[in-house]
C-alpha positions in Angstrom: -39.3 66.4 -71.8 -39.9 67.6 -68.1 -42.5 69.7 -68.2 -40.6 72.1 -65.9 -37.9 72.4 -68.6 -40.2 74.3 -71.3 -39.5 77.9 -70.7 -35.7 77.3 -70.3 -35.5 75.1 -73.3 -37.1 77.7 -75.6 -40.4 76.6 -76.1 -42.3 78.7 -73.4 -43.9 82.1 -73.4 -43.0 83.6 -76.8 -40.3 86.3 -75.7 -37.2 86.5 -78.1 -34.3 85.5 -75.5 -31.1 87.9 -75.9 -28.8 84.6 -76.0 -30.0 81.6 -76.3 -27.8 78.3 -76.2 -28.3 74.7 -77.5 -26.2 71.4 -76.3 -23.3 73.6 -76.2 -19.9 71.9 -75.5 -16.2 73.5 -75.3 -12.6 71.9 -75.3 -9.4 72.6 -74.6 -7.0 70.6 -76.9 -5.5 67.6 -75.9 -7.5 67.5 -73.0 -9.1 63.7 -72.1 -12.8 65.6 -71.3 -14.8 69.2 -72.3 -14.7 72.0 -69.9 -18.2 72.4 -70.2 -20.5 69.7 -72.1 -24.0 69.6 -73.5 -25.1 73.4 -71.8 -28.5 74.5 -73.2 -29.4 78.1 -71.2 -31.1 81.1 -72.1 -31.0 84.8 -71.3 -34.6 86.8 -71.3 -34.8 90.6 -71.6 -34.5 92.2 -68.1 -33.9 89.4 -66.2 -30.7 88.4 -63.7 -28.8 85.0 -64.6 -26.1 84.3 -62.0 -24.0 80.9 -62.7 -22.4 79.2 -59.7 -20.4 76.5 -59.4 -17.0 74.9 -57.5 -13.6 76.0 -59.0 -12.5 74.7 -62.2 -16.8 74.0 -62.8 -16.2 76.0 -66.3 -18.3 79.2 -65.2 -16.1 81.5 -67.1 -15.5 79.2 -69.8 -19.1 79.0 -69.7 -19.7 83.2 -70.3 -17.1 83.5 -73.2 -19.2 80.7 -75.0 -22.1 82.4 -74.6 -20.3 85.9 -75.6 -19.1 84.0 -78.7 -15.1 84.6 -77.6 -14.4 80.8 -77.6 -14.8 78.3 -80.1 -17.7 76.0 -79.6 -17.3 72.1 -79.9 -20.7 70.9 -80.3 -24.2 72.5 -79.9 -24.8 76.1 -81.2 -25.2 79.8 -79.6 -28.0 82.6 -81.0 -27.5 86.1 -79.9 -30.2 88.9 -80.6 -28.8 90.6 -83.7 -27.2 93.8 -82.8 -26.8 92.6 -79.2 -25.3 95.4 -77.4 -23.2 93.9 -74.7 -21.6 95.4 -71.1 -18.3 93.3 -69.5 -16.9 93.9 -66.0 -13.9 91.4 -66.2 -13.0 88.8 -63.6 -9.3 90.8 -63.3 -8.1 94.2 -64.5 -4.7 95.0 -64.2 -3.6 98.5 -64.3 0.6 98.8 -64.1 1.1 101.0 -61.3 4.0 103.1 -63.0 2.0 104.1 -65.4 -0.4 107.3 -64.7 -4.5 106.7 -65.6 -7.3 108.7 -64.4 -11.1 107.7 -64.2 -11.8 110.1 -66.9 -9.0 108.6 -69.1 -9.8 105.1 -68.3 -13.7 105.6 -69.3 -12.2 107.0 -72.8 -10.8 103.4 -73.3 -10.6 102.5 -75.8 -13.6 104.8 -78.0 -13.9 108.3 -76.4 -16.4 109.7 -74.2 -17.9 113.1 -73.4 -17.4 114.6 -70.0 -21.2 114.3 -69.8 -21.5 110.8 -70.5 -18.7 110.3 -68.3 -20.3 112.3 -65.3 -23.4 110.8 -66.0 -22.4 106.7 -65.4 -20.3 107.8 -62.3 -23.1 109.2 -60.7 -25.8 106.6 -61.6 -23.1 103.6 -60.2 -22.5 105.3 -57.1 -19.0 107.1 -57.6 -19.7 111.1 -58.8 -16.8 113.3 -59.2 -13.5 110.9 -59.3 -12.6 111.7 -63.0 -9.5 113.2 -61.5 -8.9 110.3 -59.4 -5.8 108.4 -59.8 -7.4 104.8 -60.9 -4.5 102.8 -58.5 -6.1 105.3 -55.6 -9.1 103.3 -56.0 -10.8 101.5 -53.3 -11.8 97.8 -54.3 -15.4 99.1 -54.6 -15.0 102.0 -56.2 -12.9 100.6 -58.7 -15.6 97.8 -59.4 -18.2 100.6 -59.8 -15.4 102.1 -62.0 -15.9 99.0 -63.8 -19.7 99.0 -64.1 -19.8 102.4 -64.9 -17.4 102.1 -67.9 -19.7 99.0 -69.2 -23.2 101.0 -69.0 -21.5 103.5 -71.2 -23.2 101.8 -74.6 -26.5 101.4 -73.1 -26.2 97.5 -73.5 -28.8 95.3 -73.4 -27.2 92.8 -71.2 -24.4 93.4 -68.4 -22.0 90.4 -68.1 -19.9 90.6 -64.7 -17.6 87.7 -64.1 -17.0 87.6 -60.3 -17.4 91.3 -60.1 -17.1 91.2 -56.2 -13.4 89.9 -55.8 -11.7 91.5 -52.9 -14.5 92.9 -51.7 -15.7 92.6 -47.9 -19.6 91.7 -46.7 -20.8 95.0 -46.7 -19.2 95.9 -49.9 -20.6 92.7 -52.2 -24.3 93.6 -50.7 -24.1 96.9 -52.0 -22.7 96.0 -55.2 -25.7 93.6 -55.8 -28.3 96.1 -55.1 -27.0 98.4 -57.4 -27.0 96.1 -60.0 -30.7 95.6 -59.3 -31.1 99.4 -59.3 -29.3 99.4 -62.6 -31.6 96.3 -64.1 -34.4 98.2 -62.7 -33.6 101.8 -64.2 -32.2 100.3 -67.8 -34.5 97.3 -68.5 -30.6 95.8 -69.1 -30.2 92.0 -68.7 -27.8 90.6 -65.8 -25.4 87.5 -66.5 -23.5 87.1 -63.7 -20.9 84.2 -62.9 -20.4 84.6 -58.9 -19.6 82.7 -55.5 -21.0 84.7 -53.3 -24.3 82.1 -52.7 -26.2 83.7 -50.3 -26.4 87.6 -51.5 -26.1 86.8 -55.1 -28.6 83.7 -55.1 -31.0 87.2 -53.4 -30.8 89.2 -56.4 -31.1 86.5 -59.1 -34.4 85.5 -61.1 -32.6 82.5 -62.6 -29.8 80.1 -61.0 -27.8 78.4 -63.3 -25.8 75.7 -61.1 -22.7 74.1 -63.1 -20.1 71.6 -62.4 -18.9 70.9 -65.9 -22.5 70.8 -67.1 -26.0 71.8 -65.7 -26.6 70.2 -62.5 -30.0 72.3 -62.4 -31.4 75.4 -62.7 -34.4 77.6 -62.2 -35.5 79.8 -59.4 -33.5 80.3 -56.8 -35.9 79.3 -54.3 -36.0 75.7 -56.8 -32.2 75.3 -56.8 -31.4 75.9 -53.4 -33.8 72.8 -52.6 -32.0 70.6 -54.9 -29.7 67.9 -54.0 -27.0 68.5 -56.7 -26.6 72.2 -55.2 -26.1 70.6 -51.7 -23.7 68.3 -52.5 -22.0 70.9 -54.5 -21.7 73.7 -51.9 -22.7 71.6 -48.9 -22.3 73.7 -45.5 -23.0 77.1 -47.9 -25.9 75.6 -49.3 -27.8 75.7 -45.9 -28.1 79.3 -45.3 -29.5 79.6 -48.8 -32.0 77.2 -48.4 -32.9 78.7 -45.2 -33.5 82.0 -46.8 -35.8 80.8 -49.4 -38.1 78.9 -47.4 -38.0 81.7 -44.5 -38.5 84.9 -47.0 -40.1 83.4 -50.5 -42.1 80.6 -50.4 -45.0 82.5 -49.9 -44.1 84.3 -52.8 -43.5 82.0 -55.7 -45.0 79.1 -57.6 -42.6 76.6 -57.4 -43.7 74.4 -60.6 -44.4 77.7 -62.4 -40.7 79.3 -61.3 -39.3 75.9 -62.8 -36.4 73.9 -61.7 -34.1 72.6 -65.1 -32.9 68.9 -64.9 -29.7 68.2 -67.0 -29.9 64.3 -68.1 -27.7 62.7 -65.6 -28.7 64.2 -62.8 -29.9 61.6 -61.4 -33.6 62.3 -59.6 -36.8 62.9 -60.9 -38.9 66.0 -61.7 -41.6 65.2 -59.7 -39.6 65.6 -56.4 -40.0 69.3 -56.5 -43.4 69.8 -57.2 -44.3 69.7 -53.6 
């Protein structure tokens, strides 16, 4: 085994991962190949896990593994027992006919007090729209709508799947700094599925890059240097690379940090140790 791989393969420091996940597979039925194949990944307290990938690369398919919403194939997934868990979906859709109000929508579907309600709204950046129409929403506010209604049970890991569709520039950077204001505040673990490289790749402690399986992960600083990421996101990969060895090399131990290699990726360990 690459030494690199340790930590990520669940043999490393000690600390009891929130989900851990073992030469997982997942198919579709009749289809000729598995959406996602041979994934082994795990989640540490406190820590933010973004997945990237292409389109149809099996990031989502990839979260409701780990989540335990889709039957697995092969391989096996642990989850900390009692794991309290936060969602902000991909895609809401609220029928427009029908009239909903922040307040209401929080008290969906277990109720909560006007305290608790008050209190979530404020921390994600939104105070006082209980009364607010939820179609009057802005495409941030109704994302920190979102947040706020998944910090409601305290949960020990936030999973956002895309959370920043629709937004603009401005609007995704913000959103990512308050989730590492949250993480910060709550101790709450971060898996986010996202193709936003640059800012997200920024706020991450762990990459998890997937094109059907684990082309690599690690650091961020590790995977933007690797040639599976390039070749994935070509043009896009530059700026992130560019960032990393601008703003963070001086900061991080690049054999320590680690960078994952799946089986057939087709280099060797040794060519990021430099």
């Amino acid at each position: 085994m690459c030494p690199l791989c340790r930590r990520d393969a669940g043999q490393g420091d000690g600390m009891t991962p929130l989900v851990r996940a073992e030469m997982v597979s997942v198919s579709h039925p009749g289809a000729d190949r598995p959406v996602i194949s041979q994934i082994s990944m795990r989640i540490e307290p406190a820590e933010i896990v973004t997945v990237v990938g292409p389109n149809g690369s099996g990031k989502s398919t990839l979260v409701r593994a780990l989540l335990g919403q889709v039957p697995l194939s092969s391989g096996k997934v642990e989850r900390l027992d009692g794991l309290r868990i936060g969602y902000v979906p991909q895609r809401v859709h609220i029928e427009r006919a029908m009239p909903m109000t922040v307040r209401r929508f929080l008290s969906l579907p277990v109720r909560v007090s006007d305290a608790q309600a008050a209190h979530v709204l404020a921390r994600t950046g939104v105070p006082g729209l209980e009364r607010r129409q939820i179609i009057s929403l802005s495409g941030g506010q109704f994302q920190r709508v979102l947040l706020a209604r998944a910090l409601l049970n305290a949960p020990q890991l936030l999973v956002l799947d895309e959370p920043t569709q629709g937004l603009d520039q401005p609007g995704i950077i913000a959103f990512y700094q308050l989730i590492e204001e949250v993480r910060a505040e709550t101790g709450a673990a971060v898996l986010m599925v996202s193709h936003d490289l640059l800012v997200v790749m920024r706020a991450s402690d762990k990459v998890v890059c997937l094109n059907g399986h684990v082309c690599c992960q690690g650091t961020p600083q590790a995977v933007s240097a690797a040639p599976e990421y390039r070749a994935l996101f070509g043009a896009e990969s530059q700026g992130t690379l560019a960032l990393y060895r601008h703003h963070h090399d001086h900061d991080h131990d690049h054999v320590a940090g680690g960078h994952q290699h799946s089986p057939d990726c087709g280099h060797h360990p040794q060519e990021f140790q430099a």
